[in-house]
N, C-alpha and C positions, 0 to 999 in steps of 0.2 A: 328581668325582661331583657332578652336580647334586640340589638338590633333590627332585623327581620323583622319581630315582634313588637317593638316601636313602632315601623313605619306601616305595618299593617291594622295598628289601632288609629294611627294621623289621617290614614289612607279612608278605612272607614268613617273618621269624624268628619270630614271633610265631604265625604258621600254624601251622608246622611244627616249630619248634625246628630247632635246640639251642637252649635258654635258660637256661646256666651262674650267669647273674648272677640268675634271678628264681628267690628260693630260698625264695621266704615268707617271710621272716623279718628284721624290721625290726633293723639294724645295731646293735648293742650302744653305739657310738659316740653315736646319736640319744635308745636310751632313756636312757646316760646323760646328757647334756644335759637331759634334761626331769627327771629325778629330781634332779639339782642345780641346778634354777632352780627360782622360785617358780612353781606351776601358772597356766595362764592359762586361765581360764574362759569369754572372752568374745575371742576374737582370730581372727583369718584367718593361715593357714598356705598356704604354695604351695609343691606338692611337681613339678618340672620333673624332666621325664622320668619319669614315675610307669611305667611301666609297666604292669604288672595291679593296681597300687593299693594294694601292701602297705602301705609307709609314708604313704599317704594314708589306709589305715582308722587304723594308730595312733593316728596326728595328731588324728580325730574324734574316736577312743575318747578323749582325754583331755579331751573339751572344747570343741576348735576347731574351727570351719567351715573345710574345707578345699577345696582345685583343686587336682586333681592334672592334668597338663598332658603329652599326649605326642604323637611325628607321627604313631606308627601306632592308625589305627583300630581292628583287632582287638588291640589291647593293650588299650585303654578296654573294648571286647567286655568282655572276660577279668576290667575292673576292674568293672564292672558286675555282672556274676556273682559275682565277691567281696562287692561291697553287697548283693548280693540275702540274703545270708547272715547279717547283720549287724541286731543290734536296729535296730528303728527310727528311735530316738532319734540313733542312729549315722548310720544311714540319709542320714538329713534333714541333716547338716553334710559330707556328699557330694557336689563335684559334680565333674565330665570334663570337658576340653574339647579338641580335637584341635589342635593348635597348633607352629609351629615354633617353638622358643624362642630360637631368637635373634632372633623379631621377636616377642616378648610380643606378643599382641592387647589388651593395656589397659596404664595406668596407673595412679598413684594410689591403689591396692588398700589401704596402709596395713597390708600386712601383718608380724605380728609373727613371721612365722618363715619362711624361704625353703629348702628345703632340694633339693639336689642331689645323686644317690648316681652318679656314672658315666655324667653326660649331658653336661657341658663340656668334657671332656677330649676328646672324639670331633668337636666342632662346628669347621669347615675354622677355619685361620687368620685370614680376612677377616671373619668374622661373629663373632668374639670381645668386639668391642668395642661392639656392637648389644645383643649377650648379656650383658653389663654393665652397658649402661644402662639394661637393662628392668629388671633386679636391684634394684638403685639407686631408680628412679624408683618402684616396688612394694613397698619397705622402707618400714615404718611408721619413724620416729626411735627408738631404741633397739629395734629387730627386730633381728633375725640370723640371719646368712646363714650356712649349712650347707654345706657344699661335700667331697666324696669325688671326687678325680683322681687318676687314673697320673700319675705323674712321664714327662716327655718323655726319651728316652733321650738319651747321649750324640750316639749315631751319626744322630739324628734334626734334634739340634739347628739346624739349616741349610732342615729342611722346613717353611715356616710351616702345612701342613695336614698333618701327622705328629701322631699321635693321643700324646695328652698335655701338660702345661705345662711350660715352662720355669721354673727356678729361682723367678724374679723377677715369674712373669707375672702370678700373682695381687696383688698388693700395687701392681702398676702397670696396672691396668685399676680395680680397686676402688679406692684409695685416691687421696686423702683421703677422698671420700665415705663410704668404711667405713672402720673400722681394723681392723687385725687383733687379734683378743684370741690365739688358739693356734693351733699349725700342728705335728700330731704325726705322722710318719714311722708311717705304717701298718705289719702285718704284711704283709709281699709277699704279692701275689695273682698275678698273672701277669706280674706287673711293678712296680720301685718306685711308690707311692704313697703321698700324703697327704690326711689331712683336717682341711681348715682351717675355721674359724671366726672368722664377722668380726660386726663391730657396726655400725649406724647411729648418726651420734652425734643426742641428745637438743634438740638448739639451733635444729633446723631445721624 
C-alpha cells in the first residue's frame, strides 16, 4: 500500500469509523509520566499521529505548546472541533498539521516530549528508519520520547511491513541517540504490546 492509499483508507476511517483506538481518553501511561516528572511550563511536545487530538489537548492543558501531527485531514477536522471546546489559554498552545511522519516536515523543533500512541507500529518496514531520525533530530537533549506499539507477532516475523516491532527494533533504530530508561509489557489489547520510554541524552 502506497502512500495515497494509506491516507485514503485514514481518511475514510475517520469519515465513517469504526474508530476503536479514539476513545477520548488520554492513556494512564502519559498522565502517569507527567505526574512523575517535574511540570514543564514552558516546552514544545509532538504528539505524531494525534488523531482527533486527545493527547494533544492534555499536553496544552499542562502548560505546553503543542503539534499534534496526522495523514488524515478529517482527523485534524475532528481535532479542531475538540480546540474549538477548550479555554482559550489552551486554545492558543494548539496547533495541527497534516503530515506523514515518517518524513517529519521540520527539524530542530527542540522538543521536550514526543509522544507516540499506535502510529509506528503500522508505518511499512522501509520508512522506519526516516521515522527515527525525524524523532531524533526533533528531541530537545533530555526530551522524551513516548512510544505505545504492538509487538510484531511470531508468525509475522519474516514480513519487514507486518504491523508491529520486533523484539530489538526499538533500541536498534533509536539508540545510541536515545537510551532507553523503561519498556513495560502492556495489558494485551488486540495483540502483545508495549510502551517504551526513552531519553535524549543532555551532552549534545
Amino acid at each position: 500500500m502506497d502512500n495515497n492509499e494509506r491516507r485514503a483508507t485514514w481518511e475514510a476511517r475517520y469519515r465513517s469509523g469504526p474508530r476503536p483506538w479514539d476513545t477520548g481518553i488520554t492513556p494512564p501511561e502519559v498522565v502517569d509520566f507527567w505526574q512523575n516528572h517535574s511540570p514543564v511550563t514552558d516546552g514544545l511536545a509532538i504528539d505524531i499521529g494525534c488523531g482527533t487530538g486527545t493527547n494533544t489537548a492534555y499536553l496544552a492543558g499542562l502548560g505546553l505548546r503543542t503539534v499534534g501531527l496526522d495523514l488524515s485531514l478529517n482527523a485534524l477536522l475532528l481535532g479542531q472541533q475538540r480546540r474549538a471546546t477548550l479555554a482559550l489559554s489552551v486554545q492558543q498552545r494548539i496547533h495541527f498539521a497534516q503530515a506523514d511522519v515518517s518524513r517529519l516536515p521540520f527539524r530542530n523543533l527542540n522538543a521536550v516530549y514526543i509522544v507516540d500512541i499506535g502510529c509506528f507500529h503500522a508505518i511499512p518496514g522501509d520508512a522506519r528508519f526516516d521515522y527515527a531520525n525525524g524523532v531524533i533530530r526533533n528531541l530537545a537533549p533530555g526530551g522524551y520520547y513516548h512510544l505505545y506499539a504492538f509487538d510484531k507477532l511470531p508468525e509475522e516475523a519474516a514480513d519487514p511491513d507486518a504491523r508491529g516491532l520486533g523484539e530489538t527494533e526499538v533500541a536498534d533504530l533509536f539508540t545510541p541517540a536515545l537510551s532507553v530508561v523503561e519498556i513495560i509489557r502492556a495489558r494485551p489489547d488486540r495483540r502483545p504490546c508495549r510502551w517504551y520510554l526513552l531519553r535524549k541524552g543532555t551532552s549534545e
